[in-house]
C-alpha positions as CSV (number, residue, x, y, z in Angstrom):
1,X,0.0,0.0,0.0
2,X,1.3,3.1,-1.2
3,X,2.1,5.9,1.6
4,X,0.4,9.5,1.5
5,X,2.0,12.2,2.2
6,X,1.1,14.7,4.7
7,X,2.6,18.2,3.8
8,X,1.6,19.8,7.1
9,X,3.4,17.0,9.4
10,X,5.7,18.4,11.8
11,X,8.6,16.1,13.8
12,X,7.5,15.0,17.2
13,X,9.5,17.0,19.7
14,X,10.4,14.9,22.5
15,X,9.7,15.5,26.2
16,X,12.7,16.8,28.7
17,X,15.0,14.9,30.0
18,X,15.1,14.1,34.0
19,X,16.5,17.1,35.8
20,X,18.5,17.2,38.7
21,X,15.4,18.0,41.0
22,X,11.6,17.3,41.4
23,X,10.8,21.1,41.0
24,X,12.9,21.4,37.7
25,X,11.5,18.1,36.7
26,X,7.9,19.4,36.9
27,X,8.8,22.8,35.7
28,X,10.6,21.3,32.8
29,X,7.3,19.2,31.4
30,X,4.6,21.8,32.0
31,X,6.8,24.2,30.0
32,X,7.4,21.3,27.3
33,X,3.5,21.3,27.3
34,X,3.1,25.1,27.4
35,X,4.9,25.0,24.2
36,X,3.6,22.4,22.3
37,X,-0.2,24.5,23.0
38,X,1.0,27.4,21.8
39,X,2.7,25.5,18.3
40,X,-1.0,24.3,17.8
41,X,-2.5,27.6,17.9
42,X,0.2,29.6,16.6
43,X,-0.5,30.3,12.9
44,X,-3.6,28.7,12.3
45,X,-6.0,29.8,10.3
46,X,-8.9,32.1,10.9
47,X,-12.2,31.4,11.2
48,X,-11.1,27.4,11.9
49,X,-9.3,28.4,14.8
50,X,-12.5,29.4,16.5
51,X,-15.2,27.6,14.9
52,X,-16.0,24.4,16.9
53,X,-15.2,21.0,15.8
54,X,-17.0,19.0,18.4
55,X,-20.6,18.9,19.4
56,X,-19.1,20.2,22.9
57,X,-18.0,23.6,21.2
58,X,-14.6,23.5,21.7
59,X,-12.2,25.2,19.4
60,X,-8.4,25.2,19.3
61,X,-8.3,29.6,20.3
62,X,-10.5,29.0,23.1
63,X,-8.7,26.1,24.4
64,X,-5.2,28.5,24.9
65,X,-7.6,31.3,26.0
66,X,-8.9,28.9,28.9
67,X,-5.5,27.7,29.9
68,X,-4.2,31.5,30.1
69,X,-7.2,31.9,32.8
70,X,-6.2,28.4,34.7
71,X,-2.4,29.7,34.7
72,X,-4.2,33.0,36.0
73,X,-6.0,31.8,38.8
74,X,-3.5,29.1,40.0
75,X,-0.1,31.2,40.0
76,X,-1.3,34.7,39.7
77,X,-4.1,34.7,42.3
78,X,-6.9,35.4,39.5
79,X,-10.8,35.1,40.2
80,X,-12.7,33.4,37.7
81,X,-16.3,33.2,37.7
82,X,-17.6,31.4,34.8
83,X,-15.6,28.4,33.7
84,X,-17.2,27.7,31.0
85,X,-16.9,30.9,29.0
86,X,-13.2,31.0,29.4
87,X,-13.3,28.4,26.3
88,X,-14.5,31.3,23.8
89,X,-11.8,33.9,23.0
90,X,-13.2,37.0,22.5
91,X,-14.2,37.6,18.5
92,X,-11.9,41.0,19.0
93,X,-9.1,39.1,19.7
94,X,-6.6,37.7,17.2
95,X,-5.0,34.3,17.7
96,X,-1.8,36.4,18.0
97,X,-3.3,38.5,20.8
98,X,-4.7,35.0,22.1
99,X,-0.6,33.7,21.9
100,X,0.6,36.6,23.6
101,X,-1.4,37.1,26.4
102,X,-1.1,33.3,26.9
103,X,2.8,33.8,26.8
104,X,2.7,36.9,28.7
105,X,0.7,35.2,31.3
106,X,2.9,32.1,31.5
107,X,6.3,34.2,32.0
108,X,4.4,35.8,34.8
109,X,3.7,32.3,36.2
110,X,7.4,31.6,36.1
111,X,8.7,34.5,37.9
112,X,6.1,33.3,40.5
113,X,7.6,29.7,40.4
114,X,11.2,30.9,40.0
115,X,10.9,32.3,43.9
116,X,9.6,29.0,45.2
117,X,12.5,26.5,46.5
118,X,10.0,24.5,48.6
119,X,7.0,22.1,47.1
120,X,5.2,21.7,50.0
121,X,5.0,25.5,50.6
122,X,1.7,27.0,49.4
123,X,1.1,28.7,46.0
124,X,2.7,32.4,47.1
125,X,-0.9,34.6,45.4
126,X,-3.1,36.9,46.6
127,X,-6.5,35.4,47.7
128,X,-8.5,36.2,50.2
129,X,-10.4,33.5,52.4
130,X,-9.4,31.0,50.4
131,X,-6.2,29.0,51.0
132,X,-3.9,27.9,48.2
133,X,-2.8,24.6,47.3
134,X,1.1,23.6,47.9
135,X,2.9,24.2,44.3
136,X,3.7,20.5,43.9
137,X,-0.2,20.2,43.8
138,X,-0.4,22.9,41.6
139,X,2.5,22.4,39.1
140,X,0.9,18.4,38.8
141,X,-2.5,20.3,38.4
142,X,-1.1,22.4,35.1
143,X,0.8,19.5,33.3
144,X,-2.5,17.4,33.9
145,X,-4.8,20.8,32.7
146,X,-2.1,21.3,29.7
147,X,-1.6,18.0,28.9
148,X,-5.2,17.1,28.4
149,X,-6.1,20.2,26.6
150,X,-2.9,19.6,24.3
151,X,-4.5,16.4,23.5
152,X,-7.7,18.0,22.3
153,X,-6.1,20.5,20.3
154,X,-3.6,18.2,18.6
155,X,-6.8,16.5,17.2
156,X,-8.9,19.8,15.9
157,X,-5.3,21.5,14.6
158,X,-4.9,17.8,12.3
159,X,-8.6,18.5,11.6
160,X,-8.3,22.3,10.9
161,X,-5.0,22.0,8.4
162,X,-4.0,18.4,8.7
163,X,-1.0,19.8,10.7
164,X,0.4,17.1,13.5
165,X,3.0,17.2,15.5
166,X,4.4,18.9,18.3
């Protein structure tokens, strides 16, 4: 059987190494994850990129634009009222605006993370009346959140443009 070619097929890239340390370990695959999101969103095509391909209505914009308000709430402290409308990105925005604020709000993340040197220690944000989790929990929480929405939007970027890979 002849082989078809797929002109959109990217190489796989693979997942980090073991660090030195549980912390860098973690760190290391959520931003392996954070990256391959953003490579699925990045550069695809309007109005695919925000037109649902699932009976759920989810879309490959609105999936980055939920997991900028997840990395909100659990590192930066954010309030979020309605879950469920943090998987439509705003028709204003572009899927570059979409990419940076997701960026944007990851390197903030980071700087959080980057002063924490114990796991067990809760999540350092500003939230009042309600306690944070430790950021072990939190930084398993966001690989598990990222992973399983990278999932989804491998699948409806192959169905947008037959692009694959990470």
């Amino acid at each position: 059987m002849p082989a078809t070619s797929r002109p959109n097929r990217r190489s796989d890239t693979p997942p980090p190494r073991a660090a030195s340390s549980e912390t860098e370990t973690l760190r290391a695959f959520l931003d392996y994850l954070r990256t391959a999101i953003i490579a699925k969103v990045d550069g695809a095509p309007e109005p695919q990129v925000r037109t649902a391909a699932v009976p759920s209505g989810t879309n490959l914009l609105g999936l980055l634009d939920h997991l900028t308000s997840v990395e909100r709430s659990m590192f930066l402290g954010d309030t979020v009222t309605n879950w469920q409308a943090t998987f439509q990105a705003s028709a204003e925005d572009s899927v570059a605006d979409i990419v940076a604020r997701y960026r944007e709000t990851v390197q903030r993340a980071n700087e959080i993370l980057d002063g924490c040197t114990d796991l067990g220690a809760p999540v350092p944000r500003s939230r009042p009346g309600r306690p944070a989790p430790s950021v072990r929990w939190a930084l398993t929480h966001m690989i598990e959140e990222t992973g399983r929405h990278a999932g989804h939007a491998d699948i409806l970027r192959e169905l947008i443009d037959g692009a694959t890979g990470r």
